[in-house]
One Martini backbone bead per residue (centre of mass of N, CA, C, O) as a GRO file, in nm:
protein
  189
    1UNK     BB    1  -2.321  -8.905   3.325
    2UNK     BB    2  -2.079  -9.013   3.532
    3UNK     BB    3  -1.961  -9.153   3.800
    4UNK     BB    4  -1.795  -8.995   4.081
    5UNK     BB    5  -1.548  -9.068   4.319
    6UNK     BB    6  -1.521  -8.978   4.574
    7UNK     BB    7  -1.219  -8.811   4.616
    8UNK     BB    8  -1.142  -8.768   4.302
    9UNK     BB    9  -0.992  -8.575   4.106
   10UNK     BB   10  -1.290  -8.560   3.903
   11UNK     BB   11  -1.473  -8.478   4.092
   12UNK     BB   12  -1.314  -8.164   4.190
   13UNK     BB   13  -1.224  -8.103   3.882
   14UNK     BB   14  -1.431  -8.256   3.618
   15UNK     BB   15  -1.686  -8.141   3.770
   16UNK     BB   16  -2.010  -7.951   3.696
   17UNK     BB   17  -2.104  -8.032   3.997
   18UNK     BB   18  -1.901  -7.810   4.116
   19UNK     BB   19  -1.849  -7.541   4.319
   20UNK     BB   20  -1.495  -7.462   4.345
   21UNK     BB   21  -1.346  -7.209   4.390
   22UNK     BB   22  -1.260  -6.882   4.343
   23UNK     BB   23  -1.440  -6.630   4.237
   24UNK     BB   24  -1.724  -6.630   4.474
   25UNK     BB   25  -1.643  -6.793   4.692
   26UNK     BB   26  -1.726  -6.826   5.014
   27UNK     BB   27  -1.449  -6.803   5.106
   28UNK     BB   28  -1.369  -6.534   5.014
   29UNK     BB   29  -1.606  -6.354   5.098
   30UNK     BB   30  -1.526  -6.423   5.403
   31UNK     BB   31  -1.239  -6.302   5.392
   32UNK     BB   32  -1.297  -6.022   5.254
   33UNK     BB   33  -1.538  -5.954   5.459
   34UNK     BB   34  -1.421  -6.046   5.753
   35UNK     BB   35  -1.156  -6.142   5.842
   36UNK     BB   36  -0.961  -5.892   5.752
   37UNK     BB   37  -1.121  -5.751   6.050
   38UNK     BB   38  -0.973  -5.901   6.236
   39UNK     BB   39  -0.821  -6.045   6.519
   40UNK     BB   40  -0.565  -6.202   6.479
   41UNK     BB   41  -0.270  -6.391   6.563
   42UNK     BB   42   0.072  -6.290   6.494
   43UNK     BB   43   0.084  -6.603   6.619
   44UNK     BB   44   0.073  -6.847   6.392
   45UNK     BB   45  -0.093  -7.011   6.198
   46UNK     BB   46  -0.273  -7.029   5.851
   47UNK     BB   47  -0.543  -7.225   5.739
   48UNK     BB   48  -0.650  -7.445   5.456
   49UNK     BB   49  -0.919  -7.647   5.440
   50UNK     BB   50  -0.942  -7.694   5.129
   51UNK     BB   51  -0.855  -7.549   4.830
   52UNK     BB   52  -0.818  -7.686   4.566
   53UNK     BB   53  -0.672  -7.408   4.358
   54UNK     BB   54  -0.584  -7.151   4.542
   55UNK     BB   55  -0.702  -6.872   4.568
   56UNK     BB   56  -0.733  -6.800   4.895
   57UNK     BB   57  -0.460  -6.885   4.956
   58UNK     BB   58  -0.359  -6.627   4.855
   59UNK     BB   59  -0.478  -6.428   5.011
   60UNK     BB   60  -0.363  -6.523   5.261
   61UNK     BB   61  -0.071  -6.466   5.208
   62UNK     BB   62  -0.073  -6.199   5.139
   63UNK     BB   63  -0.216  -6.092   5.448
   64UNK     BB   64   0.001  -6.291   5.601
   65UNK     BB   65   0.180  -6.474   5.467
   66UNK     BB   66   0.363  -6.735   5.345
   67UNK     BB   67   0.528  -6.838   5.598
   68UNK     BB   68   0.206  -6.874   5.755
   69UNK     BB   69   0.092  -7.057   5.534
   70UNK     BB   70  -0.175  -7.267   5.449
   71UNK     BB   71  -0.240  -7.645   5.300
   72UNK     BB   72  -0.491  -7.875   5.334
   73UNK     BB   73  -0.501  -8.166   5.101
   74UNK     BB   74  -0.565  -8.426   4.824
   75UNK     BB   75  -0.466  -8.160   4.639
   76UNK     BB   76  -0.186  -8.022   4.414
   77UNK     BB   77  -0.243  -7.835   4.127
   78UNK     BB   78   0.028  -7.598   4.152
   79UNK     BB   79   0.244  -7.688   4.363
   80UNK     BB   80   0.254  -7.579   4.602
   81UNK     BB   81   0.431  -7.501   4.905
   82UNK     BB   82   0.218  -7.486   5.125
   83UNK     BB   83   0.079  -7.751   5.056
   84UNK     BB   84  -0.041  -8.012   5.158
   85UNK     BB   85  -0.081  -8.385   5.070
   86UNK     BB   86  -0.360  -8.483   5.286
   87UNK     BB   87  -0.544  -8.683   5.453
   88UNK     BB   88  -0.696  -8.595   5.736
   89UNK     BB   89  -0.729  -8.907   5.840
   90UNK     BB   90  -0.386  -8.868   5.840
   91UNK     BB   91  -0.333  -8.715   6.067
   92UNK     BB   92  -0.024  -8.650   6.279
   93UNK     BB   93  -0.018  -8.372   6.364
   94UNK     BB   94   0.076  -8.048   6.515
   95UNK     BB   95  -0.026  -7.692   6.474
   96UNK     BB   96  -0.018  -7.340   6.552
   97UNK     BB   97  -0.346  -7.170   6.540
   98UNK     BB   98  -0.486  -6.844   6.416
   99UNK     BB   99  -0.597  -6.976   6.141
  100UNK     BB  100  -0.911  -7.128   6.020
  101UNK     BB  101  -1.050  -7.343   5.709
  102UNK     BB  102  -1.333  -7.504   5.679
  103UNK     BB  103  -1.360  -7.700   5.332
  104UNK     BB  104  -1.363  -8.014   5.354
  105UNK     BB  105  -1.551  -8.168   5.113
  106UNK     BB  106  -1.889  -8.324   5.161
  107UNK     BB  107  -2.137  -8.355   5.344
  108UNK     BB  108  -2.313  -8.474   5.212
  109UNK     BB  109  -2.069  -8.748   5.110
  110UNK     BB  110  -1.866  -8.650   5.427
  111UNK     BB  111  -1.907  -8.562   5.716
  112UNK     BB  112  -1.598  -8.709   5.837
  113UNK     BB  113  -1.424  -8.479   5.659
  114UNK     BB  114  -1.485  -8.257   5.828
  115UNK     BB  115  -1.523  -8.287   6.137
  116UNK     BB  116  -1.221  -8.396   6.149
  117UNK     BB  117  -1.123  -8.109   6.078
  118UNK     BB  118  -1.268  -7.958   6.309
  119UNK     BB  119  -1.124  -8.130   6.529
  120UNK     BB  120  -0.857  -8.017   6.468
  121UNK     BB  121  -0.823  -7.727   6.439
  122UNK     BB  122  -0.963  -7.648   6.745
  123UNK     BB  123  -0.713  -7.756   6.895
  124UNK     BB  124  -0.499  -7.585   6.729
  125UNK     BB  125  -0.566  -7.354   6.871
  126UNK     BB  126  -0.508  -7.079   6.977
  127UNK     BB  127  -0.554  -6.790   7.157
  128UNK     BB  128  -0.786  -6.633   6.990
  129UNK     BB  129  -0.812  -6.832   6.766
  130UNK     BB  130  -0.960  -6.871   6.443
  131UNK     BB  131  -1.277  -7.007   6.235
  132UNK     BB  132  -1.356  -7.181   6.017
  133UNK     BB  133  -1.728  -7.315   5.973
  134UNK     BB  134  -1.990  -7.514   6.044
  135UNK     BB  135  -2.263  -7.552   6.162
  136UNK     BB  136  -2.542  -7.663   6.338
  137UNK     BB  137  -2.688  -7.763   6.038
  138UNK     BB  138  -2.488  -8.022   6.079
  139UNK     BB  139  -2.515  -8.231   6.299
  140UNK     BB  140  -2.664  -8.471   6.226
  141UNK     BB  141  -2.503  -8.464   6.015
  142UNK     BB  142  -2.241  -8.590   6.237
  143UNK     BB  143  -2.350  -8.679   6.499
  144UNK     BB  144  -2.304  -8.423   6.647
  145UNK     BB  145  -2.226  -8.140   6.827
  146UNK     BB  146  -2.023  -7.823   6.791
  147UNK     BB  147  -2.091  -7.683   7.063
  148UNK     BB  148  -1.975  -7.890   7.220
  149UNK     BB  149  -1.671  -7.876   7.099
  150UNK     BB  150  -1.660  -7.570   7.154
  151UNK     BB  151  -1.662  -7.647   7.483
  152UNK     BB  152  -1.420  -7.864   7.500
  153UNK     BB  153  -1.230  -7.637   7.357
  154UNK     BB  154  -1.273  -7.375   7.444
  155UNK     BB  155  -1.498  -7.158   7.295
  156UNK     BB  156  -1.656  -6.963   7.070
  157UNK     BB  157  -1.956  -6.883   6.900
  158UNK     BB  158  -2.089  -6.797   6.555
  159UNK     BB  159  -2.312  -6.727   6.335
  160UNK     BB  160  -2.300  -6.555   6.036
  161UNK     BB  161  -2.586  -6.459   6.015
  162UNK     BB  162  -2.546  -6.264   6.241
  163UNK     BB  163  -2.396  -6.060   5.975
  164UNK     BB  164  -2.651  -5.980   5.763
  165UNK     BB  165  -2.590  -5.667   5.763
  166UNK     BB  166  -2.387  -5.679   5.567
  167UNK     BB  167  -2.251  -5.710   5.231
  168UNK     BB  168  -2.131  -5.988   5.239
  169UNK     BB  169  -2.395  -6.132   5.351
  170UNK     BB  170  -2.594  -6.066   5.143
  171UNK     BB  171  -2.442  -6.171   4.891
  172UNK     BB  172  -2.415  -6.467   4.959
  173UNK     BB  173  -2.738  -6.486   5.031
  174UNK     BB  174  -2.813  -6.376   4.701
  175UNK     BB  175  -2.571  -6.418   4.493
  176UNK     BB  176  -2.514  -6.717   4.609
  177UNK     BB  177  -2.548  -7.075   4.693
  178UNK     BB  178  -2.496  -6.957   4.959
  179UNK     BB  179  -2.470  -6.927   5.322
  180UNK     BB  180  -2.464  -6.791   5.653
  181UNK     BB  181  -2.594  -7.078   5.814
  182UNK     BB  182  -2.379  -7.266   5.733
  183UNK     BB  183  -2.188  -7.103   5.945
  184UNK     BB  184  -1.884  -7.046   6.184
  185UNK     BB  185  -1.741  -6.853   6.448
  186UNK     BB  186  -1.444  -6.965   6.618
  187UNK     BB  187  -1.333  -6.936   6.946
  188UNK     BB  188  -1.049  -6.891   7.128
  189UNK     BB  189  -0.976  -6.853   7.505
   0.00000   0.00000   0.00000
């Protein structure tokens, strides 16, 4: 096979190392697992960064509402009208989040896209406001801590391992190539 360029269209949809979006990716998971269960805040955005195929964004939208759910990608293949079709590193608003869920790009071949989302992100947290990301076990691949973000930016963090005792958190540990060691739920204060 040919080598893919880090986000081209056919890396992210017509690669078969890409396991990404549908039922059982670890966004759904997650959102159906424990965000479903947590107190959101009733006004903000909830933003999905890095949509995918927009499986999870459904699902948000469906529990949240339409209205005030978003996503954030650098495609929008079922051409959603929720869905931003814009790089990270190119935004230029600010909007307040009541959920966000950062799942943009791949650590392993872009840790500066990822961070960069979770640094917009945390900023537009509201009070009480709840973000899923990346944990402290890519410090190194950021090359800053999670933990410093999210003291500068007022939040208080755990990381999903907290959780494993949980049925949701047992199966994506269990039955699926994700782990709950590699994420975090971040609140602002």
């Amino acid at each position: 096979m040919k080598s893919l360029k880090y986000n081209s269209f056919d890396y992210w949809f017509n690669n078969p190392k890409q396991k990404q979006g549908g039922d059982n990716y670890k966004s759904q998971i997650i959102f159906e697992g424990l965000i479903k269960n947590l107190p959101v805040p009733k006004n903000g955005f909830c933003i999905q960064l890095g949509v995918h195929t927009g499986y999870t964004l459904n699902l948000m939208k469906k529990h949240f509402g339409e209205y005030r759910t978003r996503g954030i990608d650098l495609y929008n293949v079922y051409n959603d009208p929720c869905v931003f079709t814009i790089d990270i590193n190119q935004i230029k608003f600010n909007i307040p989040i009541a959920y966000a869920e950062n799942d943009i790009g791949s650590i392993k071949e872009c840790p500066n896209d990822r961070l960069t989302a979770f640094k917009w992100a945390i900023k537009n947290l509201i009070p009480n406001g709840l973000l899923i990301t990346t944990s402290n076990v890519a410090n190194d691949a950021f090359g800053e801590s999670v933990e410093d973000i999210c003291l500068r930016n007022n939040c208080t963090w755990q990381r999903l391992d907290e959780f494993n005792d949980k049925a949701w958190a047992k199966y994506m540990n269990y039955k699926t190539v994700w782990n709950t060691i590699s994420m975090m739920l971040v609140k602002k204060i």
